[in-house]
C-alpha positions in Angstrom: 151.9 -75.2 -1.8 149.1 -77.2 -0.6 146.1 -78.6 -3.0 142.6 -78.9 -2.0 139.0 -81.0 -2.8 135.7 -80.4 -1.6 133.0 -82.9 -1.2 129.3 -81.9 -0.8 126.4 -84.6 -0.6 122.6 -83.6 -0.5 121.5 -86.0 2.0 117.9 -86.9 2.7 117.4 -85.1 6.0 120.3 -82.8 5.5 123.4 -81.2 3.4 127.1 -81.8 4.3 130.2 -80.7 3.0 134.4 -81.1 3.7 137.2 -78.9 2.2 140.5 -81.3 2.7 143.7 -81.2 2.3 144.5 -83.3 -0.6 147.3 -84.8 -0.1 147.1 -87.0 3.6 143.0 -86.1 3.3 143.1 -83.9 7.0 139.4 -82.2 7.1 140.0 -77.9 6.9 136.4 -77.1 7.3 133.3 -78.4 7.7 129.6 -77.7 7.2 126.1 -78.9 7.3 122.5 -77.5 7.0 119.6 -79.3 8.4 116.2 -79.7 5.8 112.9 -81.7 5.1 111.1 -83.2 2.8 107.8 -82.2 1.7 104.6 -84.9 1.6 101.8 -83.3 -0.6 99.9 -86.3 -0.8 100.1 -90.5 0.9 103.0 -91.8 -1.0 104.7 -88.7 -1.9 107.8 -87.6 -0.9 109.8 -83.9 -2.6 112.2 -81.9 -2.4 112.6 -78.3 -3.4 115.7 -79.0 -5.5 116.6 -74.6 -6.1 116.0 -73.9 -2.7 117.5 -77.0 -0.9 119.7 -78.8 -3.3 121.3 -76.1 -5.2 120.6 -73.1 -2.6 122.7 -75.4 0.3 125.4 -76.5 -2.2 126.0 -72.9 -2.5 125.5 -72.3 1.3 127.9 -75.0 2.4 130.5 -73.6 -0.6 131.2 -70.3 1.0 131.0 -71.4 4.4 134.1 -74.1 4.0 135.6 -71.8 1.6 135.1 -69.0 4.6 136.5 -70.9 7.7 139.2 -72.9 5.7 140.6 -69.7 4.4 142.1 -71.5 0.9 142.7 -69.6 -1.6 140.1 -70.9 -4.5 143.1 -71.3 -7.4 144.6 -73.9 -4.9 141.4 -76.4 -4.9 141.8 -78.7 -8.1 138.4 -80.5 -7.8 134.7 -80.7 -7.0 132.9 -84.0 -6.0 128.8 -84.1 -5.6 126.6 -86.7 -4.5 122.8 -86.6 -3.5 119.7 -88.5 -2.4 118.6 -90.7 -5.4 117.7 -91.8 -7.3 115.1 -88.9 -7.8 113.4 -87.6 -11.1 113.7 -83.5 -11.2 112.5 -82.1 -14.6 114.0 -78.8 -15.7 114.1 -76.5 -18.4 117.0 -75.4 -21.2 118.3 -73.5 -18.8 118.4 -76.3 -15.7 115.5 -74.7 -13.7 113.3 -77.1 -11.9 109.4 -77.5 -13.5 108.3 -78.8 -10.2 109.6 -80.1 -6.6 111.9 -83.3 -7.2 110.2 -87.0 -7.0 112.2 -88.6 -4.9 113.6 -91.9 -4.6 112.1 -95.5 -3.0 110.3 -93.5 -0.1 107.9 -92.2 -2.9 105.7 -94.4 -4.0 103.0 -93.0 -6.0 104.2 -94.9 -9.5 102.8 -98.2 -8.6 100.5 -98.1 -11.2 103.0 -97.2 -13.7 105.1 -99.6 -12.3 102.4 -102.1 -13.3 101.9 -100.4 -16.8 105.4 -101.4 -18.1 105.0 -105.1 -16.7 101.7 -105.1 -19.0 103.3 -104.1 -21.7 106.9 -105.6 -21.6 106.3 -108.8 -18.8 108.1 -109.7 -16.5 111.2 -111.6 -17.8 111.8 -108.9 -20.3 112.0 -106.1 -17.3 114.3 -108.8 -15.4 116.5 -109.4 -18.8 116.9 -105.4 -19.3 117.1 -104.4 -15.1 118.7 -107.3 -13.6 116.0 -106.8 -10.7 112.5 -106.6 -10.4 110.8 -103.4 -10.8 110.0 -101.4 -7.4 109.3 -98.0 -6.0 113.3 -97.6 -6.1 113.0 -97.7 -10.1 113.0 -94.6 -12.1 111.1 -95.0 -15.0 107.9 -95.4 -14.0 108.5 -91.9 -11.8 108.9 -90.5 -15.3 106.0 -92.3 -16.7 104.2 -90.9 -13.6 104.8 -87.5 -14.6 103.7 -88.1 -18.1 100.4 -89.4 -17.3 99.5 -86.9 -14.2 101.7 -83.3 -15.3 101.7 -83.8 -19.0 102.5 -80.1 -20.0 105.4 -80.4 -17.2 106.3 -83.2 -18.9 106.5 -81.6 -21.9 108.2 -78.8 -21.4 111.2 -80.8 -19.3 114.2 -80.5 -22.0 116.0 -82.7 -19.1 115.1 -85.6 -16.3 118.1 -85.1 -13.3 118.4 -86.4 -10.6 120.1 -84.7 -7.2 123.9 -84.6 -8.0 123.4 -84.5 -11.5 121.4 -81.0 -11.3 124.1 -79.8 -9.2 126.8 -80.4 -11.2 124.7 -78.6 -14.4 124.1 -75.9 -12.3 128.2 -75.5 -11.8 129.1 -76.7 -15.8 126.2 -75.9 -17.7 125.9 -79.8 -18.3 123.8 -82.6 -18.1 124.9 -86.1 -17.4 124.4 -88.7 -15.4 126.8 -91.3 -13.7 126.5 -95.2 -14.7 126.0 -96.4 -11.5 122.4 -94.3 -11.6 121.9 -94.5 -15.0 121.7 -98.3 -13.6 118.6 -97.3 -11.4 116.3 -96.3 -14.6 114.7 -99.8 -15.1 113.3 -101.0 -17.3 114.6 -98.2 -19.9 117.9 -98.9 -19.6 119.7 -102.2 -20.2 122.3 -102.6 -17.3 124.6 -104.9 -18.6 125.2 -102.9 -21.8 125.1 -99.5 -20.0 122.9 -98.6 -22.4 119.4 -96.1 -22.6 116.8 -98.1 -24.6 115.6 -95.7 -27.4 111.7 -97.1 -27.8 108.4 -95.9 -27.1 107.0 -98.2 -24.1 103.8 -98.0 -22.2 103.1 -94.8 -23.7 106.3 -93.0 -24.1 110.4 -92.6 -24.7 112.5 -90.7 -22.8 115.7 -91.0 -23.6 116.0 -87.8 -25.3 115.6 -86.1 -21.8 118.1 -88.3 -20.1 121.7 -87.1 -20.1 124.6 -88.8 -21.4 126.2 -91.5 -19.2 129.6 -91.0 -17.2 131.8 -92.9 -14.8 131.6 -91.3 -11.6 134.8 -89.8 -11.5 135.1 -88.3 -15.2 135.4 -84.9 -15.2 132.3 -83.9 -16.9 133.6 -79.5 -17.1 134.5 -76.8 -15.3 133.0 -73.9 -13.1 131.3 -71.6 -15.4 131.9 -67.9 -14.7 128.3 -68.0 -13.7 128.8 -70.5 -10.9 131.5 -69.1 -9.9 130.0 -65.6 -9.4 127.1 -67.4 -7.0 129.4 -70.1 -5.3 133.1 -68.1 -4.5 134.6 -71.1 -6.3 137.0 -70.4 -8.9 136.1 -70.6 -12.7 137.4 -72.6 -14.5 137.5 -75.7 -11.5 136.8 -79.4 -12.7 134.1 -81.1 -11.2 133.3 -84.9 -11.9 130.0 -86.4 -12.4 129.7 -87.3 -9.3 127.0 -90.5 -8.1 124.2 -90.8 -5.0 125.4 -90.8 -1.7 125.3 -94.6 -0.4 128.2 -95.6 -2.8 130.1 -92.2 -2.0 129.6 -93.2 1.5 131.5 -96.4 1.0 134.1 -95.2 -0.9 134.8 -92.7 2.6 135.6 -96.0 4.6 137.7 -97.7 2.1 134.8 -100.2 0.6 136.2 -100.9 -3.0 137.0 -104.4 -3.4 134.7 -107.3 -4.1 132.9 -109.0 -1.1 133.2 -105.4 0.4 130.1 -104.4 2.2 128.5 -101.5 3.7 125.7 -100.6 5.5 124.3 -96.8 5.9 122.1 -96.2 8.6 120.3 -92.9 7.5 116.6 -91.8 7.1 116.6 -95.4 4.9 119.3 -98.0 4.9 121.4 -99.3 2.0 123.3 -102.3 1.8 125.8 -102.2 -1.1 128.2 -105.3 -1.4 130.6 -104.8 -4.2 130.9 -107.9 -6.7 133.5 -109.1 -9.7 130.8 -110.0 -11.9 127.2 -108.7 -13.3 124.5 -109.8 -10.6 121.3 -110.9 -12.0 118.4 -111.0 -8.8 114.6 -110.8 -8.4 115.1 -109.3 -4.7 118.1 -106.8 -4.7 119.0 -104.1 -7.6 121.8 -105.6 -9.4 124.1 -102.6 -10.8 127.4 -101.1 -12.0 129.6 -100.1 -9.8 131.3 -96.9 -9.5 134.1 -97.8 -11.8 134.8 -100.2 -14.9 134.9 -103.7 -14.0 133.4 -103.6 -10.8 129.3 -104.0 -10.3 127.2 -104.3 -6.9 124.7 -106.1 -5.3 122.3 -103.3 -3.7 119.8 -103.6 -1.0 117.9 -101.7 1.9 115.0 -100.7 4.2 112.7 -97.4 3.2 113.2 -96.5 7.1 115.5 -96.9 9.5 116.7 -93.3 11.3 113.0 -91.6 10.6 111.9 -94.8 12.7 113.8 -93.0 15.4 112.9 -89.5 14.3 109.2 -90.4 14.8 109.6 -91.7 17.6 110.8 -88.5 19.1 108.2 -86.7 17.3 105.2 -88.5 18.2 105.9 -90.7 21.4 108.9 -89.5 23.3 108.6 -87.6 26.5 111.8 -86.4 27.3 112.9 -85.7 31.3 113.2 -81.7 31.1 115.4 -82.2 34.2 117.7 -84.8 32.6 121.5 -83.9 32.8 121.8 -84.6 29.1 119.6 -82.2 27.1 120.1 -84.2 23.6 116.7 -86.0 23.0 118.2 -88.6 21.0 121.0 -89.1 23.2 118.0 -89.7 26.4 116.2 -92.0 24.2 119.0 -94.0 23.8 118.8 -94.5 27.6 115.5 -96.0 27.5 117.8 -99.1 25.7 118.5 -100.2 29.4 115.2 -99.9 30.7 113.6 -102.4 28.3 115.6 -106.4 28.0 116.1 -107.6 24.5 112.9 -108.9 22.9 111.1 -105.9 24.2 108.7 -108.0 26.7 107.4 -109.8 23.8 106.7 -106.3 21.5 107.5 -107.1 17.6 107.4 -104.1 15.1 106.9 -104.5 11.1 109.3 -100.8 10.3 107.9 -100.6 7.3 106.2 -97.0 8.0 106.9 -96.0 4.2 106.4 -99.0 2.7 109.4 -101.7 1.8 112.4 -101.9 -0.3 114.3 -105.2 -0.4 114.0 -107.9 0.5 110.0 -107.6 0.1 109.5 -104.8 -2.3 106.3 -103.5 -1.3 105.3 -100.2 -1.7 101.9 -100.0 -0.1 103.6 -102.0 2.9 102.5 -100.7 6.2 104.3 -100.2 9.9 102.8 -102.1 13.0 103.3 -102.3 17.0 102.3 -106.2 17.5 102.0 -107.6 20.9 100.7 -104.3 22.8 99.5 -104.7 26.3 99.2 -102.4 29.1 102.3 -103.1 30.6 104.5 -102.3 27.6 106.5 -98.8 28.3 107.8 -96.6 25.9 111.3 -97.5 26.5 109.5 -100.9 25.2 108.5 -99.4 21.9 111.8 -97.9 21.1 113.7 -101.2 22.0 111.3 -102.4 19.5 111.6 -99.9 16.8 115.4 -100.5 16.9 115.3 -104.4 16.8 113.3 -104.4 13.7 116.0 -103.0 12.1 117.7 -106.2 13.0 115.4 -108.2 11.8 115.3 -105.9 9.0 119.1 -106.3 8.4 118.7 -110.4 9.1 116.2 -110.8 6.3 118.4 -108.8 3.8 121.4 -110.5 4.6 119.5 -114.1 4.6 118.3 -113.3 1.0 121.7 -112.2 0.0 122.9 -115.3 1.2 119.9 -117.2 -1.3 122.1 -115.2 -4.1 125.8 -116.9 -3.0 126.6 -113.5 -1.5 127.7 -113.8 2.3 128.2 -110.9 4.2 130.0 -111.8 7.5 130.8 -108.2 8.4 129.0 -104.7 7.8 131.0 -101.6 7.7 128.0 -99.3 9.2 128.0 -95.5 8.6 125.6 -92.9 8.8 123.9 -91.4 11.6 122.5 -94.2 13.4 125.7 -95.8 13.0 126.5 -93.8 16.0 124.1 -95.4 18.5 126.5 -98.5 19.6 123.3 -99.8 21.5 121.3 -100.1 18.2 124.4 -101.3 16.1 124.8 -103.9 18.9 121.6 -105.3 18.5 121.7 -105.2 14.6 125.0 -107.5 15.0 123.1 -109.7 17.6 120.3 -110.2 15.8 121.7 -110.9 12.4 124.7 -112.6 13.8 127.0 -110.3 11.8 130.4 -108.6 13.1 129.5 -104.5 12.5 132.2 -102.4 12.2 132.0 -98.7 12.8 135.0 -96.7 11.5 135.8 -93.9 13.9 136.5 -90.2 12.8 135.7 -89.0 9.4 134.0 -90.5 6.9 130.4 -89.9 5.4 129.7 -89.3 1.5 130.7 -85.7 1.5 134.2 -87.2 2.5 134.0 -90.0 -0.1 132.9 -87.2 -2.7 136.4 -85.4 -2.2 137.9 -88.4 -2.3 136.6 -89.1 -6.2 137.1 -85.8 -7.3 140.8 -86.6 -6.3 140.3 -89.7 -8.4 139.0 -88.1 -11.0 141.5 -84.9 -11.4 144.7 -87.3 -11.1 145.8 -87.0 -7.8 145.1 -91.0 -6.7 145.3 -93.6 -8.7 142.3 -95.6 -7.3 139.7 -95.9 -4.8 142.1 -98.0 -3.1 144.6 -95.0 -2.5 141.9 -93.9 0.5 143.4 -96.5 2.6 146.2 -94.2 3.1 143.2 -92.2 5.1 142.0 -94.8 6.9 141.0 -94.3 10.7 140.4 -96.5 13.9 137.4 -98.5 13.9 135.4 -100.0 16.3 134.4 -103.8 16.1 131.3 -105.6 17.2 131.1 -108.9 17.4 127.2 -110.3 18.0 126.6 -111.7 21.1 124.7 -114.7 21.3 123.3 -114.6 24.8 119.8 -114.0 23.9 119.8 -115.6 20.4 116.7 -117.8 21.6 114.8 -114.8 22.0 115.5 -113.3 18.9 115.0 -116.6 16.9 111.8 -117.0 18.4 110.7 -113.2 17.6 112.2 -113.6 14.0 109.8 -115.6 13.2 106.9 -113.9 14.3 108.5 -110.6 12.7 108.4 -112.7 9.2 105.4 -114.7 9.6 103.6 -111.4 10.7 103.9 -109.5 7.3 103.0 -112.8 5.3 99.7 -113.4 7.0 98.4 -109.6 6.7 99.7 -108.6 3.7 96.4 -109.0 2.3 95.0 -106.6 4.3 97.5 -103.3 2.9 95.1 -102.8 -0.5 92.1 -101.7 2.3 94.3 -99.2 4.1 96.2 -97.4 0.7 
């Protein structure tokens, strides 16, 4: 008799799920539901967590329970990940208060953010966080909502995040894994893995935040609630479950130190996964999925919407093309536009800036415009500021004694060789793209294995391991890149001054 796990990850753009076969980890069934986000306001970014989050878990549920055909008594765990770190306030009874905040994209808590420096300072936020606060940082979200929606603030018996909701909704629950527990700064210390119990800049939380869990410890079982609305039996053990960059790693075998990966999504994350605690004023220094291991975390706010955009708003697709995909014809325009982009340098930061600048109220640009630039021009562009994106990061991860020499790249935009070409070029990096399954969804099964028994460790995906294909940069036009790297960094620095007159 065969055993089963299924893996479903709330993703920003969309939701995915895998039913596999325990055992050797062959895919059964498959699903995925496009969504959006919602922008009420400049700087704000939401979800509808009852609609999208928990309506599409439930969606995706029954449709890989429907085509594999398992019989539900046969599938021993349940593995979640989402979007995060996001702040979703709900009831007793786990019903959302108010669309989700969600993570570094929103950026409406700068002046929070600059409410707990007052109060604590600087180097008391860097002893608790490890990092320096940002947009990415959860607290002041919270804080946020207690100085704007006070009587949803109040009301709130809970503060959950994307997975963690989910996996109440199915256990009746809260909790929280330690590798986002490791996002709250500064009202958590890291190190310790411990909430901070004190009234700062106004207000303590920590009532509302869940208790703290490994990511693979099964935190209960399908209720006979959940089990009416999903088809999944009661009585199934689900694990707590984590956000969807690391679960993404863990599909493609990342789990030992120096490991790194890079997802190419909506956003990027660079996770590189360390022996030791990392202390840094320019990445998020965090625990890792599992005891003993921590992470060095880093990324751009926008990397795939810069595509998605793109098509949106500039694109004009050939209606009597052979190939229909718009993406796939946009990645033709690579050929019709030489590296450098005729002298076209973009600043991607069209929802502000994670690492390695942090800047919320950053700002996207098209520098170097003149009448002969073509669209295929602007796209070329678009993509090689994600390599100068990636370059920066990996040159201040290098300033930390952490050298990445290769990038196992997943996620959508993994799958345009052209643009994961240039990224290895341009950051003179190998890039590694592991062919057939992978994705967070994948990784999730994968830890509810962990967590029910059936593997050991994370190192027991290996057994799953597929083909991958290697890039290796190609130096050819590394004078034109240098030359453009500079005016990509020296671009930001002398108008940064400008931002506070267009937020």
């Amino acid at each position: 008799m065969s055993n089963y796990l299924i893996g479903v990850d709330i993703g920003t753009g969309s939701s995915k799920g895998v039913l596999i076969e325990a055992k050797n980890g062959t895919v059964l069934a498959q699903a995925a539901i496009p969504h959006g986000v919602s922008m009420p306001h400049p700087g704000w970014v939401e979800q509808d967590a009852e609609t999208i989050w928990w309506g599409e878990f439930v969606q995706i549920v029954k449709e890989l329970l429907q085509e594999s055909g398992v019989a539900t008594q046969n599938i021993l765990g349940v593995g979640v990940s989402g979007i995060g770190p996001c702040v979703l306030p709900v009831d007793e009874a786990f019903n959302p208060l108010r669309p989700a905040v969600l993570y570094g994209i929103d950026t409406r808590a700068t002046a929070e953010i600059e409410q707990y420096l007052q109060e604590l300072g600087r180097e008391e936020v860097f002893r608790r966080a490890g990092c320096e606060l940002s947009s990415s940082a959860v607290a002041p979200k919270i804080l946020w909502l207690y100085n704007n929606e006070p009587e949803i603030y109040r009301r709130s018996r809970w503060l959950l995040t994307c997975q963690n909701f989910i996996v109440a909704r199915l256990t009746g629950k809260a909790s929280i894994d330690i590798y986002t527990a490791s996002t709250y700064s500064p009202i958590i210390d890291v190190e310790k893995r411990s909430w901070i119990d004190e009234t700062t800049a106004g207000i303590n939380p920590t009532a509302k935040l869940p208790e703290k869990y490994w990511t693979t410890e099964v935190i209960g079982e399908v209720t006979a609630q959940a089990a009416r609305i999903t088809g999944l039996k009661e009585g199934t053990p689900v694990i707590a479950g984590t956000i969807d960059a690391p679960a993404e790693a863990v599909s493609i075998g990342n789990y030992s130190a120096g490991d790194t990966m890079g997802m190419f999504g909506s956003s990027n994350s660079i996770i590189t996964i360390t022996s030791a605690y990392t202390r840094s004023k320019t990445f998020w220094g965090l625990n890792w999925l599992f005891p003993d291991q921590y992470a060095v975390v880093g990324g751009m706010a926008t990397v795939g919407s810069l595509t998605k955009w793109f098509l949106e708003n500039v694109f004009r697709p050939d209606p009597e093309a052979q190939v229909q995909n718009p993406y796939a014809q946009m990645e033709g325009l690579l050929s019709m536009s030489q590296p450098g982009a005729n002298n076209l340098v973009v600043l991607p930061y069209f929802g502000g800036e994670r690492t390695p600048i942090n800047d919320p109220i950053a700002r996207g640009a098209f520098f170097g415009l003149t009448l002969r630039h073509t669209q295929a021009d602007m796209y070329r562009a678009l993509l090689e500021a994600v390599g100068f994106g990636i370059r920066h990061n990996l040159e201040k991860l290098g300033e930390e004694d952490i050298e990445v020499k290769l990038i196992n790249a997943v996620g959508g935009g993994a799958k345009n060789l052209g643009w994961m070409q240039i990224i290895a070029n341009i950051a003179g990096v190998d890039v590694r793209i592991p062919q057939g399954i992978s994705g967070a969804s994948y990784g999730d099964a994968i830890l509810a294995g962990i967590g029910v028994g059936l593997y050991k460790d994370a190192s027991q995906a290996k057994i799953w391991d597929k083909a991958a294909l290697n890039l290796k940069p190609d130096l050819t036009d590394a004078g034109v890149y240098n030359r453009l790297y500079k005016v990509y960094r020296d671009l930001y620095e002398q108008t940064k001054n400008l931002l506070p007159y267009l937020s």
